[in-house]
C-alpha positions as CSV (number, residue, x, y, z in Angstrom):
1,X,0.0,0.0,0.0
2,X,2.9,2.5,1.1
3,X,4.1,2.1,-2.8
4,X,0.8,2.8,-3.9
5,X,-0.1,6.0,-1.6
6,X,3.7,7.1,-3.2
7,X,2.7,6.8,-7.0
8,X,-0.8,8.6,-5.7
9,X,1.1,11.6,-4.1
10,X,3.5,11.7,-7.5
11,X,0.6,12.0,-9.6
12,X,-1.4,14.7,-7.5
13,X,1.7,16.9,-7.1
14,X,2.0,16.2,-11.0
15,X,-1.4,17.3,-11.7
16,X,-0.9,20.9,-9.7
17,X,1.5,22.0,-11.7
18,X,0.3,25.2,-13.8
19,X,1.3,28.2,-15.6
20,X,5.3,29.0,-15.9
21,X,6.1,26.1,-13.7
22,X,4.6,23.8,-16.3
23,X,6.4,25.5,-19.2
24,X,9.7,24.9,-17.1
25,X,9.0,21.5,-16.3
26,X,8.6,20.1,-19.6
27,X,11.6,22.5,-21.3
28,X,13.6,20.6,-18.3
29,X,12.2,17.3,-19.4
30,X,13.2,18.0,-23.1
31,X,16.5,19.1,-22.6
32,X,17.5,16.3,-20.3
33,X,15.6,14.0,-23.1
34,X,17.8,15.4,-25.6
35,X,21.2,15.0,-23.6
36,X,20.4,11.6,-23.0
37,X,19.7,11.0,-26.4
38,X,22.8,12.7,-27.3
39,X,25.0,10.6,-25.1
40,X,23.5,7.5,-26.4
41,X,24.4,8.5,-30.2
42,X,27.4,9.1,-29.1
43,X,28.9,6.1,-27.2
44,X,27.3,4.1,-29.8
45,X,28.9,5.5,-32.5
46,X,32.4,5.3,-30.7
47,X,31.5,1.5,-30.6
48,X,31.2,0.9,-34.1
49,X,34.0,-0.5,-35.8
50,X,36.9,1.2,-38.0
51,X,35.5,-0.4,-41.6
52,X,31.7,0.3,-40.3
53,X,32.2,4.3,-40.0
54,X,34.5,4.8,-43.5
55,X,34.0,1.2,-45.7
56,X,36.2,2.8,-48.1
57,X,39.2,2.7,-45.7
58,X,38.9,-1.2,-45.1
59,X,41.0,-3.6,-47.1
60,X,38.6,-4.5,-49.9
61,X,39.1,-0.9,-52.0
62,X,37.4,-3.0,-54.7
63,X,34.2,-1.1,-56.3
64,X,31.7,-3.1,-58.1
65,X,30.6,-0.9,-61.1
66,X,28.0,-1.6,-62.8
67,X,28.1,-3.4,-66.6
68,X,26.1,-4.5,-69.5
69,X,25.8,-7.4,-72.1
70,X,23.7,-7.7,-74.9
71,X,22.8,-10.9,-76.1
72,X,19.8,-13.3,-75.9
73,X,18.2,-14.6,-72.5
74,X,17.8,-18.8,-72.6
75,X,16.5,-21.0,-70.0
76,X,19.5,-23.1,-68.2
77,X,17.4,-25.1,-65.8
78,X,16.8,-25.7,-62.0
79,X,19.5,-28.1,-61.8
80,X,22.7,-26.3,-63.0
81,X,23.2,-23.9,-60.4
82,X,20.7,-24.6,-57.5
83,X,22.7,-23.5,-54.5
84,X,23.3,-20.0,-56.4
85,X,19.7,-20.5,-58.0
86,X,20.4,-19.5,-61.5
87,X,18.3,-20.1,-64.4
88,X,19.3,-18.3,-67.0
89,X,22.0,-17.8,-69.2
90,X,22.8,-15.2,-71.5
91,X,24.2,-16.3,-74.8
92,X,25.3,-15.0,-78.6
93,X,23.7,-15.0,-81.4
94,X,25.8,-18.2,-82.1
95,X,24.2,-19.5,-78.8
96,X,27.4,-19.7,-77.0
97,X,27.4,-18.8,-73.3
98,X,28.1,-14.9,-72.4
99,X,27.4,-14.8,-68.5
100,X,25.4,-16.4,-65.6
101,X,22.5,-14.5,-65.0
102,X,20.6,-14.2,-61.8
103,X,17.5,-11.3,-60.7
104,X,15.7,-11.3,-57.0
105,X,12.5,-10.8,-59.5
106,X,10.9,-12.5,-62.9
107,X,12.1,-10.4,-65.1
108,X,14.3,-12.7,-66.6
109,X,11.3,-15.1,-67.1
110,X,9.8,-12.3,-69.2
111,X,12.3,-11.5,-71.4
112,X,13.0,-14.9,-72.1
113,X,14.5,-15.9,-75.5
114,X,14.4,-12.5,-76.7
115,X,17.4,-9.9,-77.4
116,X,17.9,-7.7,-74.7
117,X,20.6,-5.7,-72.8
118,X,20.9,-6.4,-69.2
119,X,22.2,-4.0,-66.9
120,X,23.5,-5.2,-63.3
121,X,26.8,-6.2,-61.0
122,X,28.8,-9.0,-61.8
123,X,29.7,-11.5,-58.9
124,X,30.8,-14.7,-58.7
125,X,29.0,-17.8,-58.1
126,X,29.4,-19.5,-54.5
127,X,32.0,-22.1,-55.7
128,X,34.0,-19.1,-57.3
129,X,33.8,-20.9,-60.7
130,X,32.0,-18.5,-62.9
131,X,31.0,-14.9,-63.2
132,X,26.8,-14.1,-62.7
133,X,25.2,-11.1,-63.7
134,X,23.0,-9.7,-60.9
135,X,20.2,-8.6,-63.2
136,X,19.1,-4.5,-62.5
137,X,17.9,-3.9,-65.2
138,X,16.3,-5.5,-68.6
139,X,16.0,-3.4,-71.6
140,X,14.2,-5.4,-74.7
141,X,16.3,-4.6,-78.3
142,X,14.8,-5.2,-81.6
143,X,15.8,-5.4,-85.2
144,X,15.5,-1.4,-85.0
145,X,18.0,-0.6,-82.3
């Protein structure tokens, strides 16, 4: 009971508060809100790692730029590559392979057997074997390109 009778007297002294003492209270409250918020940002940014704040300054300096490939978009099959799910391959107009190719949607699906140029990052697959294109972009080419 004596906790409760506290949090009653809290509340009640809480509730009389009026005028400029109310505008002081809650500029007091804000302020010590806002150093507490500014310490926390600060001591967790102090515990982030070296390659977390700059990623530039870690030992892989490598950029992945993006590249393009024109050619024609065939089925490979579920089987090939199922750990790396790839499907799709692009190849020549002689049908000989260009690159893997790989998308997080269906575009591929779409665009299936048709000339196109795809747009993306290459990477490797997870044996290190061969280069796959990670699909960004699809654009469809016909005989008047």
């Amino acid at each position: 009971m004596y906790m409760l009778d506290l949090l009653k007297n809290i509340y009640n002294r809480i509730e009389n508060i009026k005028g400029r003492k109310l505008v002081f209270t809650v500029i007091a409250i804000f302020v010590t809100f806002m150093l507490i918020g500014i310490l926390i940002g600060y001591f967790n940014d102090s515990s982030l790692k070296g390659d977390e704040l700059n990623p530039t300054e870690s030992g892989n300096t490598e950029e992945v730029k993006e590249v393009s490939y024109e050619g024609t978009i065939t089925f490979l099959g579920e089987g090939f590559y199922p750990e790396d799910k790839i499907s799709y391959v692009l190849t020549d107009t002689k049908g000989e392979e260009i690159i893997l190719l790989r998308a997080t949607d269906d575009k591929l699906a779409i665009v299936e057997n048709l000339n196109v140029q795809v747009i993306g990052k290459v990477s490797k697959t997870k044996d290190g074997r061969s280069e796959v294109l990670v699909v960004r972009e699809v654009v469809l080419k016909n005989a008047t390109n």
